[in-house]
C-alpha positions in Angstrom: 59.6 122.6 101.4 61.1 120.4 104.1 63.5 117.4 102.7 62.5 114.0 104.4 66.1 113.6 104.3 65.6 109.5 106.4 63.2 108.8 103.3 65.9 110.2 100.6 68.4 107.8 102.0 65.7 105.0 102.2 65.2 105.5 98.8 68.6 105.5 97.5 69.6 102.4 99.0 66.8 100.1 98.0 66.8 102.1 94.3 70.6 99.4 94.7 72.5 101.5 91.7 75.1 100.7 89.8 78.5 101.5 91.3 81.4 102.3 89.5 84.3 99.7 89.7 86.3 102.3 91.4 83.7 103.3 93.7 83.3 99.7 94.3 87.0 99.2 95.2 87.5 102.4 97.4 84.1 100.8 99.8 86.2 97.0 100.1 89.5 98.9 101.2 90.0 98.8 105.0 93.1 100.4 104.9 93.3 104.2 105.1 97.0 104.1 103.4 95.4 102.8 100.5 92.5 104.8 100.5 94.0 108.0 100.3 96.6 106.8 97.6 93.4 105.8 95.7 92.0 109.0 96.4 95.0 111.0 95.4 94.9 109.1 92.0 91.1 109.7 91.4 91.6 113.6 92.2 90.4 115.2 88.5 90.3 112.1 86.9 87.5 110.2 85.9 86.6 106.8 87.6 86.9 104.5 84.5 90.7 105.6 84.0 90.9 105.7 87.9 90.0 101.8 88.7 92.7 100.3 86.5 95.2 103.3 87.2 94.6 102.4 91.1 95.2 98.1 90.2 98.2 99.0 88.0 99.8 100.8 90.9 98.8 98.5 94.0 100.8 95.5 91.9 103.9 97.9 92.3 103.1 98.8 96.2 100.3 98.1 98.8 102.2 99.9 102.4 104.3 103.5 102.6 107.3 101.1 103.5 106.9 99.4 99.5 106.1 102.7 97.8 108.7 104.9 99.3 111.2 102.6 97.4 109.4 102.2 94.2 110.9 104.0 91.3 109.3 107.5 89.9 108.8 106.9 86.6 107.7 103.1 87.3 104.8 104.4 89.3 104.3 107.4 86.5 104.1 104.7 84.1 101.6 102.6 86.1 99.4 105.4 86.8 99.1 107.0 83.5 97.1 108.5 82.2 95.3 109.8 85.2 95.3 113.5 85.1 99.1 115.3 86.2 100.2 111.6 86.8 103.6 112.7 87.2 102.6 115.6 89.8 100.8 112.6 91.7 103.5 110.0 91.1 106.1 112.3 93.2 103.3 113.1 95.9 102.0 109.5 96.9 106.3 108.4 96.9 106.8 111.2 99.1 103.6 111.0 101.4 104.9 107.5 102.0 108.1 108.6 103.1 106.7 111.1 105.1 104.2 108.3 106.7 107.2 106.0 107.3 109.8 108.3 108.7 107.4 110.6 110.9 104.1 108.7 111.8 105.5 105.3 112.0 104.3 104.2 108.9 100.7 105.0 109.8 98.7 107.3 108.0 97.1 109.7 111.0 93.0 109.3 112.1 93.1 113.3 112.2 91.8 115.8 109.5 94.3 118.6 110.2 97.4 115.9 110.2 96.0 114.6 106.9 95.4 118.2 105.4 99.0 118.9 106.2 100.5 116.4 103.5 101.0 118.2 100.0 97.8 117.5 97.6 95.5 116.1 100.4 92.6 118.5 100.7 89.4 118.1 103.1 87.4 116.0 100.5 90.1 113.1 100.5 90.8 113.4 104.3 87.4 112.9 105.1 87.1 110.3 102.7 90.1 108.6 104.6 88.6 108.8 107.9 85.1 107.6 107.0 86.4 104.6 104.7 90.2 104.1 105.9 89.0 104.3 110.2 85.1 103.9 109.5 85.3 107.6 111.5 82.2 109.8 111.0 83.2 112.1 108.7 81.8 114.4 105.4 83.1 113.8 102.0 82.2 115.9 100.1 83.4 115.8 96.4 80.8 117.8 93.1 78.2 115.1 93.3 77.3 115.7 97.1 77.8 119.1 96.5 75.4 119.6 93.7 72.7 116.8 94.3 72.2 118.2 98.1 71.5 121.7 96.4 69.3 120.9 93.6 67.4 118.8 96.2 67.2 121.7 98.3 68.3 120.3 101.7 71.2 123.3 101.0 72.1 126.3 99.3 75.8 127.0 99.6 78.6 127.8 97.2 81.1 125.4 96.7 82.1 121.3 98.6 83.6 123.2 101.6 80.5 125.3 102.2 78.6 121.8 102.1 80.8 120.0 104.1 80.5 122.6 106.9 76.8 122.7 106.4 75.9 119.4 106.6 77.9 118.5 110.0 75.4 120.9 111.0 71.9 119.5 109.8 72.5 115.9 108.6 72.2 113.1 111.3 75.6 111.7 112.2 74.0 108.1 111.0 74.5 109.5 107.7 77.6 110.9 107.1 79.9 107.7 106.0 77.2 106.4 103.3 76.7 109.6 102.4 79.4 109.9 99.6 78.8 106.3 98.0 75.2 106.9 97.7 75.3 110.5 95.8 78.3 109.5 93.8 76.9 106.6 92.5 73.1 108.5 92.2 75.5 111.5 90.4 77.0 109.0 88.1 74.2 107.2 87.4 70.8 109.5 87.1 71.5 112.9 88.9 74.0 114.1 86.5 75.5 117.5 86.0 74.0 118.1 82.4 71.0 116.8 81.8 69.5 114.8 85.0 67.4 111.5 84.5 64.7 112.6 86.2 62.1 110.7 85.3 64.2 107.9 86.3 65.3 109.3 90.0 63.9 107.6 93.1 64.4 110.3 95.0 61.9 112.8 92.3 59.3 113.6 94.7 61.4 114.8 97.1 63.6 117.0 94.7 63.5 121.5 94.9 62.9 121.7 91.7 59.1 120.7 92.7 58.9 123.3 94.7 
């Protein structure tokens, strides 16, 4: 079975669902500093204790110059209790001395250069260059992953594998909407355990017809 993957996407943006408040934050942001904070934040955590985690800790800082100066345990404190909120506390201080003191304050428009900084992985670099630069570019986080497989446009292993996949076979058009479309469907109806099915736009067009 061949996956109208243009009439997939069709249907997911006219189906209009519900995105979380977080997912709804990360698309306003402009900025790729804050995006990637945000994303560090929201890394194992869910999005309701993301969203006001990710306020809490733009009142304290908003630019690498603010948060390299903005005391440990104050940002600790803001971002609890977002999983190893310490752990992340001391990362986002220190990526935004890094930022300041080596890239000018600017966070770089390159995957490798983003994958070097401790914690930041290909699923949040991505996710900086296709909301932070507007940059074609794959994120993929467990809800692209899994919907794209039980759909049956792929059959890889793990994110990576997808990732590396997709450049491949879905049209460049695609790639920033991507995420915010199949997080919000993976959220909303395609979930892990026990899918809404008979509430999924995109049912006709799902492998598990096959």
């Amino acid at each position: 079975m061949k996956i109208n993957i243009d009439a997939v996407v069709k249907n997911l943006e006219d189906a209009k669902q519900q995105k979380s408040d977080f997912v709804g934050l990360m698309d306003s942001f402009n900025d790729p500093y804050l995006v990637l904070i945000a994303c560090i934040l929201s890394l194992r955590t869910n999005d309701k204790t993301t969203y006001p985690a990710t306020l809490r800790m733009l009142k304290l800082a908003k630019t690498p110059q603010e948060m390299m100066k903005v005391n440990v345990e104050d940002l600790e404190n803001a971002i609890y209790p977002v999983g190893f909120y310490k752990n992340k506390a001391r990362q986002i201080i220190e990526l935004s001395r890094i930022l300041v003191e080596k890239y000018n304050g600017k966070v770089p428009c390159d995957i490798d250069e983003l994958c070097k900084f401790r914690g930041v992985g290909r699923k949040t670099a991505n996710l900086v260059l296709s909301r932070g630069f507007n940059t074609p570019a794959i994120c993929v986080d467990v809800h692209v992953h899994r919907i794209f497989n039980r759909l049956g446009y792929l059959k890889t292993k793990n994110p990576e594998e997808t990732e590396f996949a997709l450049r491949e076979k879905l049209p460049k058009k695609y790639w920033i909407p991507i995420n915010t479309l199949l997080v919000t469907h993976g959220q909303n109806i395609c979930k892990p355990i026990k899918p809404m099915c008979d509430k999924c736009p995109v049912e006709k067009y799902c492998g598990k017809n096959i």
